[in-house]
NURO-249371 format. One line per field, with one value per residue (C-alpha): residue number from 1; residue in three letters; x, y, z. Coordinates in pm, 1 decimal, padded with zeros to 6 digits. Example, Ala and Ser with C-alpha at 12.3 -4.5 7.8 and 13.67 -1.06 7.14 Angstrom:
% residues 2
pos = 1	2
code = ALA	SER
x = 01230.0	01367.0
y = -00450.0	-00106.0
z = 00780.0	00714.0
//
This chain:
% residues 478
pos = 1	2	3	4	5	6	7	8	9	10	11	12	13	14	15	16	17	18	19	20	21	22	23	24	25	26	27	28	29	30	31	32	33	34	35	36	37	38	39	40	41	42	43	44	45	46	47	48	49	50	51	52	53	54	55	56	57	58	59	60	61	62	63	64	65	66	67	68	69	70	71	72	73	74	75	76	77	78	79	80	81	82	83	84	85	86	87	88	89	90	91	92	93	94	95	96	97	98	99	100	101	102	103	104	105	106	107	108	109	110	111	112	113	114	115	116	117	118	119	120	121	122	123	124	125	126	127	128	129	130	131	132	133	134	135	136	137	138	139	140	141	142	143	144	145	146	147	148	149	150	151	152	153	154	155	156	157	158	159	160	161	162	163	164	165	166	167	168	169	170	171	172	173	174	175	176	177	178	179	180	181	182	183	184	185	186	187	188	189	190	191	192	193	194	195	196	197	198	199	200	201	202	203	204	205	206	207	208	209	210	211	212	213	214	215	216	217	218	219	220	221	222	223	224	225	226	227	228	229	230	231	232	233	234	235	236	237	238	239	240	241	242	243	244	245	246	247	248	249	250	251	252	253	254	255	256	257	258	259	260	261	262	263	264	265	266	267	268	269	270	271	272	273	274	275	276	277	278	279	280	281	282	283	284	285	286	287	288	289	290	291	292	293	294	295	296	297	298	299	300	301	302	303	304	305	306	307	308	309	310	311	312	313	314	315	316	317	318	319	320	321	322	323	324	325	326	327	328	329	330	331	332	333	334	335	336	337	338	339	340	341	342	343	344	345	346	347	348	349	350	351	352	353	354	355	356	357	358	359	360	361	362	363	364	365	366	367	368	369	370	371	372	373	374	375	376	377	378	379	380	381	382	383	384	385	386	387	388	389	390	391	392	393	394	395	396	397	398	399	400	401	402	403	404	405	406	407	408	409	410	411	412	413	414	415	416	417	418	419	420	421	422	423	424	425	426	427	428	429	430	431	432	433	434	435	436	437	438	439	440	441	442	443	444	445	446	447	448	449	450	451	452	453	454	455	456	457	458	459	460	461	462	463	464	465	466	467	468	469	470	471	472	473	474	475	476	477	478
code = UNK	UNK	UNK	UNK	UNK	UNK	UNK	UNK	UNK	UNK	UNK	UNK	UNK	UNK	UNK	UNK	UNK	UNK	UNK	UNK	UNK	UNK	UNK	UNK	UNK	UNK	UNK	UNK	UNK	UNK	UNK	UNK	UNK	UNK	UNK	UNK	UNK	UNK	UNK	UNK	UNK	UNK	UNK	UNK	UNK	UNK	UNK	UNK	UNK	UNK	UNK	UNK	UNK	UNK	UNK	UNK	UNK	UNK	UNK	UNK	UNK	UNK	UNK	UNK	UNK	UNK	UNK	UNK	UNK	UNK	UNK	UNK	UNK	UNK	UNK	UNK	UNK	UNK	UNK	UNK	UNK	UNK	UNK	UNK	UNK	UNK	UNK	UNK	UNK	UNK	UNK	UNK	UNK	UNK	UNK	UNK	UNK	UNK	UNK	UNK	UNK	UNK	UNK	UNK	UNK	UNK	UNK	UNK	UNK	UNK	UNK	UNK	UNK	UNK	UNK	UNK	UNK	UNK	UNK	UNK	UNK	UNK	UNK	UNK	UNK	UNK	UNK	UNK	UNK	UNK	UNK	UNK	UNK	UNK	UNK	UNK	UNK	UNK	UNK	UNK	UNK	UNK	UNK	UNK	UNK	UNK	UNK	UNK	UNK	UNK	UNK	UNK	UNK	UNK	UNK	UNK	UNK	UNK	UNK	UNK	UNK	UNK	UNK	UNK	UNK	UNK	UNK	UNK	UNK	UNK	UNK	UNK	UNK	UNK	UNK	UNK	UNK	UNK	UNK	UNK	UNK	UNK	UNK	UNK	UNK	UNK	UNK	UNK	UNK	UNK	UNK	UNK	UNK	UNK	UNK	UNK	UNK	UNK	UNK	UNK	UNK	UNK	UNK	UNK	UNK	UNK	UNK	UNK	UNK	UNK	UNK	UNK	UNK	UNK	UNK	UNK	UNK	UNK	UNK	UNK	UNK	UNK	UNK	UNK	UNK	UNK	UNK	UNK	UNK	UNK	UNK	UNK	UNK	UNK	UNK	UNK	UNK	UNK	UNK	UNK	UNK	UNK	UNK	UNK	UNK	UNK	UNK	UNK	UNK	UNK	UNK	UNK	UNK	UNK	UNK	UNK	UNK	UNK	UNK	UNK	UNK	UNK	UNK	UNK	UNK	UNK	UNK	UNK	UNK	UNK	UNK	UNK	UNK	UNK	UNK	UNK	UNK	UNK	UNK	UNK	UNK	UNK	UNK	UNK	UNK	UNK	UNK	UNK	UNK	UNK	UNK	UNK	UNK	UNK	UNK	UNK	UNK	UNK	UNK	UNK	UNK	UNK	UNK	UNK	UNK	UNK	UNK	UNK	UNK	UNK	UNK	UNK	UNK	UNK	UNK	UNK	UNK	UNK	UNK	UNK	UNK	UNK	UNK	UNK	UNK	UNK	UNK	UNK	UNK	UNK	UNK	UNK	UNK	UNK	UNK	UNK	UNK	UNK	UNK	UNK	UNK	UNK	UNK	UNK	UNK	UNK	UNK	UNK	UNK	UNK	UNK	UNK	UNK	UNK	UNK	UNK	UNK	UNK	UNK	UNK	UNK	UNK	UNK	UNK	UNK	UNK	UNK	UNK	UNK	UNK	UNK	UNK	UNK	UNK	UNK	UNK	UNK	UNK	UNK	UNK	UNK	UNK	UNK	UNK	UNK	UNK	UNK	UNK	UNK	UNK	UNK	UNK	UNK	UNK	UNK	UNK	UNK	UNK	UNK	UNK	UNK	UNK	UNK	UNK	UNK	UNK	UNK	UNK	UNK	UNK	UNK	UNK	UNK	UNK	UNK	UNK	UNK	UNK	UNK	UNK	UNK	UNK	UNK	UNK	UNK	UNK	UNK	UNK	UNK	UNK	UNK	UNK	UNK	UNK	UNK	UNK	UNK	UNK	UNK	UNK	UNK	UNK	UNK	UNK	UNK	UNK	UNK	UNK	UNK	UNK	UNK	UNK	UNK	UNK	UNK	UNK	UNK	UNK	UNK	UNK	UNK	UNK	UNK	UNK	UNK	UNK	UNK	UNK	UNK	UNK	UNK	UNK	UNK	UNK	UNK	UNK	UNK	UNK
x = 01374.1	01125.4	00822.1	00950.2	00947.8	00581.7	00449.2	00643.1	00385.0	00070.4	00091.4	00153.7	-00144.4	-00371.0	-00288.4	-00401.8	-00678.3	-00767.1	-00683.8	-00906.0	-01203.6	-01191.1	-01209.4	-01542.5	-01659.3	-01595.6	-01711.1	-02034.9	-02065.4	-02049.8	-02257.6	-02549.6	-02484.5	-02527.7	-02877.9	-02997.7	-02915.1	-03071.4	-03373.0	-03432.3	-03370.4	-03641.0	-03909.6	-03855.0	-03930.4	-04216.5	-04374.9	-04290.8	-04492.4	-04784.5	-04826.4	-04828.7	-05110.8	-05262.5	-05261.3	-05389.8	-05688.9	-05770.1	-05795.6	-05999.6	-06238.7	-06243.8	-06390.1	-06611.8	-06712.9	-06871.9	-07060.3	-07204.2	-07336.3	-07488.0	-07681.1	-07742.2	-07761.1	-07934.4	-07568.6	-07406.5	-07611.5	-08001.9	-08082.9	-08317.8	-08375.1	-08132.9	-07850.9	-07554.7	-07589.3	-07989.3	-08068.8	-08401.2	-08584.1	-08766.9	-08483.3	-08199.7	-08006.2	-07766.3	-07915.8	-07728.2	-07407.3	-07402.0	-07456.5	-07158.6	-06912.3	-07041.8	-06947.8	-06571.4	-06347.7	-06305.6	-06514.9	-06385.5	-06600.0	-06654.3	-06374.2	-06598.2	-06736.1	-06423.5	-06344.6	-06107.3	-05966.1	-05900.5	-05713.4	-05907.0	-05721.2	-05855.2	-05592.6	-05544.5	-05434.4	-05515.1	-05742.5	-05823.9	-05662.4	-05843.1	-06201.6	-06225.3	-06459.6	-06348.4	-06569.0	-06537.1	-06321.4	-06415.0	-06134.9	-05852.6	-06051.9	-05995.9	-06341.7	-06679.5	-06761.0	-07010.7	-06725.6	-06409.4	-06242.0	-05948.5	-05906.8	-05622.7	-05539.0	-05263.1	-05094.8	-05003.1	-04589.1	-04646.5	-04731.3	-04972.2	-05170.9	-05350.4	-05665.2	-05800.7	-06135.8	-06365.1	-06714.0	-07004.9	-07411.5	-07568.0	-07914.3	-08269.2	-08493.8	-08829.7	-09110.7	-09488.7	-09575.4	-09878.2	-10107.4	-10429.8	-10617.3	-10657.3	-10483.9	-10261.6	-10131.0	-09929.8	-09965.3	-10298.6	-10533.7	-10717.9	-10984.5	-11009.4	-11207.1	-11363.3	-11129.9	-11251.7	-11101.4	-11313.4	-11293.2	-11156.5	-11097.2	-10881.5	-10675.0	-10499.5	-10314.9	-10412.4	-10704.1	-10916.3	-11070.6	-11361.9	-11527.3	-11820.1	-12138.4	-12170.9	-11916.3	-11997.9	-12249.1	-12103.0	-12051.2	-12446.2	-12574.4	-12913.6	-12745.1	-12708.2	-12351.6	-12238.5	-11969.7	-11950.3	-11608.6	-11519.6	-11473.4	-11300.3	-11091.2	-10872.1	-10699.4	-10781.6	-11082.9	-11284.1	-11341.9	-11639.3	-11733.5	-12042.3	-12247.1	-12267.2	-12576.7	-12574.3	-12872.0	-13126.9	-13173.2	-12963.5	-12634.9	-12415.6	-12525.7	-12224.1	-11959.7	-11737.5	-11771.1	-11884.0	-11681.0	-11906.6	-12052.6	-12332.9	-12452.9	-12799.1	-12931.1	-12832.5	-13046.8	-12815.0	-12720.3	-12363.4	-12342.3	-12079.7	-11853.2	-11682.0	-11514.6	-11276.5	-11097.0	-10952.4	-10764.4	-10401.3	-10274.9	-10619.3	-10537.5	-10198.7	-10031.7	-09774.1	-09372.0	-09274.5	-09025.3	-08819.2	-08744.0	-08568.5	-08227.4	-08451.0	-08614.4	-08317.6	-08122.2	-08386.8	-08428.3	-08065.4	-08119.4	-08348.8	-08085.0	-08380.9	-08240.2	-08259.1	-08082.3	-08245.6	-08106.3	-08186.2	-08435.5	-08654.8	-08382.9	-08397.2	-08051.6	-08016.2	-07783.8	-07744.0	-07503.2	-07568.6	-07458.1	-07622.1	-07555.6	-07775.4	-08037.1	-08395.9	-08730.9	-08999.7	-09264.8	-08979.1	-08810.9	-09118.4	-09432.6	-09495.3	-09609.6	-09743.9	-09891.1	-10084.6	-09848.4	-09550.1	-09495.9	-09487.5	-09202.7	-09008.8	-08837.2	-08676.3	-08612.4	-08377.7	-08364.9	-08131.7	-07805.3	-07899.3	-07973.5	-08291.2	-08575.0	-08492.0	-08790.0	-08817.1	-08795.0	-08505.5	-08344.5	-08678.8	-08671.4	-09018.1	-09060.0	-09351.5	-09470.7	-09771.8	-09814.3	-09887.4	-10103.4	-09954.0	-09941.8	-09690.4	-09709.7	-09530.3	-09418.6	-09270.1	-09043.9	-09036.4	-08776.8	-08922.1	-09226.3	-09423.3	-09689.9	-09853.5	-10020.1	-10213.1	-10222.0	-10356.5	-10552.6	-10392.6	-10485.1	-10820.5	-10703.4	-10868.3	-10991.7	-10965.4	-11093.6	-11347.0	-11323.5	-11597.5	-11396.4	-11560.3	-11425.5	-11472.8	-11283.8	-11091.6	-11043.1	-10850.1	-10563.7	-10251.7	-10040.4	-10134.5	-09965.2	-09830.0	-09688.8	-09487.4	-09369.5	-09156.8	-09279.3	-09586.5	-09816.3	-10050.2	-10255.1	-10417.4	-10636.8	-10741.2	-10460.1	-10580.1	-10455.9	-10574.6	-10361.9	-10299.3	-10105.4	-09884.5	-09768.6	-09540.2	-09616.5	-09969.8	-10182.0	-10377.6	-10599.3	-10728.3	-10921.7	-11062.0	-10779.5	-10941.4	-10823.8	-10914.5	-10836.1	-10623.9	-10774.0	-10488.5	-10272.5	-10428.3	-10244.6	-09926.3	-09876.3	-09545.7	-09305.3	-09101.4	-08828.9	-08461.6	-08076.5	-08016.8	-07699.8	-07534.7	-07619.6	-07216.2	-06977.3	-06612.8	-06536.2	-06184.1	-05942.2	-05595.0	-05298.8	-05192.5
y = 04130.8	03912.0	04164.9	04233.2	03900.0	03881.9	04161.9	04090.3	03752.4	03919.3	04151.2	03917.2	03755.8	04014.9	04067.4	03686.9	03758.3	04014.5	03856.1	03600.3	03813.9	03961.6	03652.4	03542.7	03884.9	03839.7	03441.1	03602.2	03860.9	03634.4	03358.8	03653.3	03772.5	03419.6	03333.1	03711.9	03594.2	03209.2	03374.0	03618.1	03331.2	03144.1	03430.1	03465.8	03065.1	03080.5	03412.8	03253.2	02920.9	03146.2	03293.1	02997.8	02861.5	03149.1	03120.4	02804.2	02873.0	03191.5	02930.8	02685.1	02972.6	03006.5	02686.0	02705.2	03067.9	02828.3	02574.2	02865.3	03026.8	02661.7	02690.2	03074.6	03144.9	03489.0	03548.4	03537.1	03726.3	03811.7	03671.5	03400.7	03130.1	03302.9	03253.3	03106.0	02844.8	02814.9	02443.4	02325.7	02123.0	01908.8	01727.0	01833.6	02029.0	02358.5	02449.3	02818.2	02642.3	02387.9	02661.3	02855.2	02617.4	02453.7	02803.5	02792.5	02528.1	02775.9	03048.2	03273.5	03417.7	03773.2	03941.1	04201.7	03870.3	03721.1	03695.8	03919.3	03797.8	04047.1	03993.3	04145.0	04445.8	04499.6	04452.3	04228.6	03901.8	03674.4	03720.8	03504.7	03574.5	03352.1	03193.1	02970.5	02696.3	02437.7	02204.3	01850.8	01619.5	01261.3	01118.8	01299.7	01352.4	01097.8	01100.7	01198.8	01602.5	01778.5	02102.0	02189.0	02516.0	02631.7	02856.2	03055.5	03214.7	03515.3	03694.0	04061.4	03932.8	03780.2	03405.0	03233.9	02877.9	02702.6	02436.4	02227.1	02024.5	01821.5	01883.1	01671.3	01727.4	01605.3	01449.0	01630.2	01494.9	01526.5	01428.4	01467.2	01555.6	01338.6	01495.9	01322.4	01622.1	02032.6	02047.5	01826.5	01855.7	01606.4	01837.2	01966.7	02213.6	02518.5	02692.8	03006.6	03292.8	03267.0	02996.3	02696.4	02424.1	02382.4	02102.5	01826.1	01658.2	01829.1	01567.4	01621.0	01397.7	01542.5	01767.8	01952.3	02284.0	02380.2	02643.2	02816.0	02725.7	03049.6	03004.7	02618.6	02623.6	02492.8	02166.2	02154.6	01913.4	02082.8	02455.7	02575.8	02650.5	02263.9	02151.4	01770.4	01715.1	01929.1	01717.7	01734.0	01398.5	01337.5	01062.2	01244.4	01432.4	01736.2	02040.6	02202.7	02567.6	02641.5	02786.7	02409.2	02247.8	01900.8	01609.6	01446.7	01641.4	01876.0	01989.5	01691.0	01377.6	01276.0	01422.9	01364.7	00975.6	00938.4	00874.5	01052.3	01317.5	01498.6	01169.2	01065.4	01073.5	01413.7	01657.5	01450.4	01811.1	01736.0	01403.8	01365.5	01654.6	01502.0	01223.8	01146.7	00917.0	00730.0	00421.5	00498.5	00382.1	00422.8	00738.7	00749.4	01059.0	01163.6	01189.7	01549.5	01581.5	01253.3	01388.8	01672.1	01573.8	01474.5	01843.0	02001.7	01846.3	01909.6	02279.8	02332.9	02162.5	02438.1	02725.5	02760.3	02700.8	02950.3	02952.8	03103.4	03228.6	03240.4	03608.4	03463.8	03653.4	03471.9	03434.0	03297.8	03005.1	02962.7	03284.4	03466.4	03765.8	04125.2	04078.8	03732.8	03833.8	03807.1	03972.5	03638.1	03829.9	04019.6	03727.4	03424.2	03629.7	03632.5	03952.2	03738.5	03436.1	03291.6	03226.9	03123.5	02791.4	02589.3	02700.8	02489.1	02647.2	02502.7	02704.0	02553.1	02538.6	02727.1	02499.7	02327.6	02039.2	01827.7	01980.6	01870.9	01670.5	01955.7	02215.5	02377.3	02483.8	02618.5	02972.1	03197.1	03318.3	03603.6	03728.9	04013.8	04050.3	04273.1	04208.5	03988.8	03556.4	03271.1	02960.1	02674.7	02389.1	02555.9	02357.4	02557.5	02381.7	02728.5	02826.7	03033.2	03273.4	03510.4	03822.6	03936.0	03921.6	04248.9	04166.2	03860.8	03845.1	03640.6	03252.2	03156.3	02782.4	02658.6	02284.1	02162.6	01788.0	01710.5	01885.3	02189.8	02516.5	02834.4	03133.3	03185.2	03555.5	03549.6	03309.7	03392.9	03098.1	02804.2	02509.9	02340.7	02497.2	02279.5	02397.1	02147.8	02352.8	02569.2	02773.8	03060.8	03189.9	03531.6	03784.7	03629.9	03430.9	03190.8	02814.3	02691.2	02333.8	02212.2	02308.2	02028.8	02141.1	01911.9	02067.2	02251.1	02450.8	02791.6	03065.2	03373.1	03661.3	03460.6	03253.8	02990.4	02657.7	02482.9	02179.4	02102.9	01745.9	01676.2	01666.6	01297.8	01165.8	01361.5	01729.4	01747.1	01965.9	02102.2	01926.8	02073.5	01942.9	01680.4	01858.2	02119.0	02174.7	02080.6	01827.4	01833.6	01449.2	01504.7	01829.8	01853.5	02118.4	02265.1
z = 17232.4	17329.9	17334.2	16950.9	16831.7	16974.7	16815.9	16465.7	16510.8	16615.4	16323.7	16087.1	16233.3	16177.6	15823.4	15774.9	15929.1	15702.7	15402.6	15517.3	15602.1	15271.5	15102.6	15246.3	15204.8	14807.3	14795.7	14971.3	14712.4	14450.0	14645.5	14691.1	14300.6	14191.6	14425.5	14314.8	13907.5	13973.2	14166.0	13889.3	13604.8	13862.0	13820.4	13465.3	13401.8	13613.1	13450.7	13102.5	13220.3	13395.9	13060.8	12883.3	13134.1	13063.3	12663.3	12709.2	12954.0	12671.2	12370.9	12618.2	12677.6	12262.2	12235.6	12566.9	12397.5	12087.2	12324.5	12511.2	12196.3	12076.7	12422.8	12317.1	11994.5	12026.1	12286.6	11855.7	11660.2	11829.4	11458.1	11554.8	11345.8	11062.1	11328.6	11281.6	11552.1	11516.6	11556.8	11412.7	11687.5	11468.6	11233.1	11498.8	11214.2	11205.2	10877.0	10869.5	10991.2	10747.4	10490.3	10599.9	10635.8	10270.7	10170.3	10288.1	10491.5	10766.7	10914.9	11130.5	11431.2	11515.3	11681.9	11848.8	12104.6	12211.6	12557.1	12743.7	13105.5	13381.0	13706.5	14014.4	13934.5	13615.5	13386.0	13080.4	13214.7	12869.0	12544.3	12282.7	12037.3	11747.3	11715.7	11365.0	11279.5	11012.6	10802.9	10880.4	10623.6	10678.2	10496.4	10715.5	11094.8	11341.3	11424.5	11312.1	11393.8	11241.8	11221.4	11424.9	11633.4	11589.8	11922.5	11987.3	12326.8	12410.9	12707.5	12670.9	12699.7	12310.4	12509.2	12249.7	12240.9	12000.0	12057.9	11777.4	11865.4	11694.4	11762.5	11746.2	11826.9	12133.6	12054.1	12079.9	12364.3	12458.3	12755.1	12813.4	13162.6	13318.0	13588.8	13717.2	13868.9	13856.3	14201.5	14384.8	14710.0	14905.0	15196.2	15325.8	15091.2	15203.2	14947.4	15150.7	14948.9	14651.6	14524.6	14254.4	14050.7	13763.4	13484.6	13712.6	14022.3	14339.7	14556.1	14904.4	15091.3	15429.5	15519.6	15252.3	15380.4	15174.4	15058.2	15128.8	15063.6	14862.0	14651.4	14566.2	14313.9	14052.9	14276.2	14258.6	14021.2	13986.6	13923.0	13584.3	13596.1	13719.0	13634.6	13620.2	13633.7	13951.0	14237.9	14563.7	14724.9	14998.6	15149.7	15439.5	15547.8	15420.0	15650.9	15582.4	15718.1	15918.6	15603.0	15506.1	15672.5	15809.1	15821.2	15622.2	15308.4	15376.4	15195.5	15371.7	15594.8	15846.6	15741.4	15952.8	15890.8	15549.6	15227.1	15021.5	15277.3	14952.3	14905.9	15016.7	15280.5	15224.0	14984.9	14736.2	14584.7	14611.9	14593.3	14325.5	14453.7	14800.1	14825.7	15167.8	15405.8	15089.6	15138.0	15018.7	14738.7	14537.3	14412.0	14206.5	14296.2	14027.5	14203.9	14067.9	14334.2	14277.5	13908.6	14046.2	13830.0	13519.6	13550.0	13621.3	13327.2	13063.5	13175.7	13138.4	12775.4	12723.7	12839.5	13153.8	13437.1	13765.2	14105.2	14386.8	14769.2	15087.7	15033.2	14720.4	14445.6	14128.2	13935.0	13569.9	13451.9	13880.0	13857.1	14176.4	14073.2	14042.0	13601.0	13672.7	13901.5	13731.8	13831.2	13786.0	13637.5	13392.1	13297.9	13247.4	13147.6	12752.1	12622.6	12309.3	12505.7	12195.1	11979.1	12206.2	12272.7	12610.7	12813.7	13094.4	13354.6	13623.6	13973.1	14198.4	14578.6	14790.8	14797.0	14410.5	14578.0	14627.3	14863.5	15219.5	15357.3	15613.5	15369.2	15504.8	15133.4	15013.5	14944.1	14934.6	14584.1	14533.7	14239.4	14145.5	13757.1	13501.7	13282.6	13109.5	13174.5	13207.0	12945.5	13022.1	13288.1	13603.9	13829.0	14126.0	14413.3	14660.2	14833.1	14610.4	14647.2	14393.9	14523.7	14209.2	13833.0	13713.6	13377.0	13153.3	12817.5	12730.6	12677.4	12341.2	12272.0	12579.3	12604.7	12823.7	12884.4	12642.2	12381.7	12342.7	12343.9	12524.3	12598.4	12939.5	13156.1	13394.1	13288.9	13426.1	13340.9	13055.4	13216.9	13508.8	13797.3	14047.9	14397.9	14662.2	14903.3	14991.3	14710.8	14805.5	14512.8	14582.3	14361.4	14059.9	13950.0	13719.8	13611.0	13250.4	13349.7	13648.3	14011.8	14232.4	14561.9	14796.9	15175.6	15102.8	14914.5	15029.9	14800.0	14895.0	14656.0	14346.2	14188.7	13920.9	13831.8	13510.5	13476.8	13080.4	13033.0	12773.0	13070.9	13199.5	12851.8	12848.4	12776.9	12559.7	12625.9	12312.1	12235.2	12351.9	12356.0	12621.0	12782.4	12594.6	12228.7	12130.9	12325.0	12266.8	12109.8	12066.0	12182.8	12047.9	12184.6	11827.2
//
């Protein structure tokens, strides 16, 4: 009886337990069914909000689309000055811009040069959608804008965004660039080969090694061919090779002591072409590399500025990508030298930074050309050495200090050229301006310098935006 009663109880037992276990098997059912539904209510939100962020970030790249074509206009429409963003330099106006939107309050941008954003995968992450520029209305804008966008961004789930911003014109700036001498170098100076700096003076901070005798006599005052204006200085002293003899009347007198070594006692030849061991300070050197944010700036006004990397590649806008890379003679020479005006490009150091006082950023840059020539002001944060020019186009009107003109061979750029580091000019490369160097200057072959006397007042450089060409002065989520 009593073994019956005991398993009458355990039974009953075990269909409670059941019962139970079945229960928590259904509450976890529904427990999982309800995390799986909030989870996938979760993901929806989030993809809905990703897309949204994404619409957004499409009609932001509308309106960065427009500031990038006021910084490239040709990027439009290649039309030139009868582009719709051309800005005339001289009065700072958007004449064809202003004559569109007179036409009609809004103007809607070519749908063929909107921008399309791809995931790393390659598919269509976001587009925009809408690109529309608006006259101004005075009466009704909150501020001053010269015209508006109306930029409208989409996802490919139907997610859409709208920008409005008011756009105004950043001001024109320009500068005149001051240098003293045909060749400056803060480092030391060699004139290997047939080397000469004609139409001015040549200063180094440390040693000056000379040329030959051979090669010098244009430095003689009773040659036909001197040139009064050519003369050699150094705060240091002046090296002279063996073909130069030394005593009374001959080509120098104590040169190793002397300020003014050609002087008499020597044959007095010379006497205006050396001068060393000047006191600091007397000569005022001009500080190139201490505007290295003013340079910088301006070129990217000017839609020319250049990154470079540790091998000497060149990349456009700083992009270092293979789309960006630049060859230097490809990119700066000027087919049609005459009649283009003076460029300013601006080549950065390795890490966009200012040149380290050891020159530890500075790439080597090297360059051979082709027959053509460079025209312009070249900011060069590198080493730089050009192998070769082939045969540039004959400068014409070339000014001599006394103001008369002559004709120039040889000329491979019509400028300034600028290097933080080291410069090396080989074959006939040819200066009609002038050539600053931070660590040192070498030649070899026949490279000419001729010094562009305008340069002692102020060579101007043409005028260009001061930052971008547009600024956003108000942006609005539409």
């Amino acid at each position: 009886m009593k073994n019956q009663k005991r398993h009458i109880i355990k039974s009953r037992n075990r269909g409670s337990i059941l019962a139970i276990t079945f229960f928590l098997c259904l509450l976890m059912a529904v427990a999982a069914l309800w995390t799986a539904r909030t989870l996938f209510d979760h993901q929806r939100t989030n993809l809905r909000r990703r897309d949204i962020a994404r619409a957004y970030y499409a009609a932001e790249g509308g309106i960065t689309q427009v500031l990038h074509w006021g910084n490239y206009p040709d990027d439009y429409d290649n039309l030139g000055t009868g582009g719709l963003f051309y800005r005339d330099l001289n009065t700072g106006d958007f004449p064809n811009l202003t004559l569109s939107l007179a036409s009609t309050a809004e103007y809607p941008l070519s749908q063929d040069k909107y921008g399309i954003f791809k995931s790393k995968y390659n598919y269509d992450v976001s587009r925009v959608k809408q690109i529309t520029l608006i006259a101004p209305k005075s009466a009704e804008d909150p501020i001053p804008c010269i015209f508006k966008i109306l930029a409208a961004g989409t996802t490919p789930s139907g997610s859409e965004r709208s920008i409005l911003a008011y756009i105004q014109a950043n001001p024109l700036g320009n500068f005149a660039i001051k240098i003293p001498a045909g060749l400056i170098s803060m480092g030391t100076a060699a004139m290997v080969g047939n080397a000469k700096i004609n139409w001015g003076e040549s200063w180094s901070k440390l040693n000056f090694n000379m040329i030959n005798l051979s090669q010098a006599d244009y430095l003689n005052k009773t040659n036909p061919g001197y040139d009064p204006w050519a003369k050699y200085r150094t705060e240091a002293k002046i090296l002279f090779p063996s073909t130069w003899k030394s005593g009374l009347g001959k080509d120098l007198y104590q040169e190793t002591t002397r300020t003014n070594p050609g002087a008499t006692p020597a044959s007095g030849q010379y006497e205006n072409a050396f001068e060393q061991f000047i006191p600091p300070g007397a000569l005022q050197w001009p500080d190139l590399l201490s505007k290295y944010d003013e340079f910088k700036n301006l070129a990217l006004s000017h839609g020319r500025y250049y990154s470079t990397d540790a091998a000497g590649n060149i990349y456009k806008d700083g992009v270092e990508d293979p789309a960006h890379k630049v060859d230097f003679i490809t990119e700066f020479e000027k087919a049609d030298r005459a009649s283009a005006p003076y460029d300013l490009v601006f080549i950065d150091t390795i890490d966009s930074k200012p040149p380290a006082p050891d020159g530890s950023n500075l790439a080597t840059i090297t360059s051979s050309g082709q027959n053509t020539g460079l025209k312009g002001v070249f900011w060069i944060g590198a080493n730089f050495t050009q192998t070769g020019t082939g045969t540039p186009p004959i400068l014409i009107g070339a000014e001599k200090p006394d103001l008369t003109k002559v004709n120039l061979t040889g000329i491979y750029l019509d400028g300034v050229l600028y290097s933080a580091g080291i410069v090396n000019l080989g074959g006939n490369a040819g200066v009609y301006g002038a050539v600053v160097v931070q660590r040192g200057f070498s030649s070899n072959g026949t490279p000419n310098i001729y010094y562009n006397h305008k340069l002692k007042g102020g060579l101007e450089v043409p005028k260009g935006n001061v930052g971008s060409v547009f600024k956003i002065a108000l942006q609005k989520n539409i």
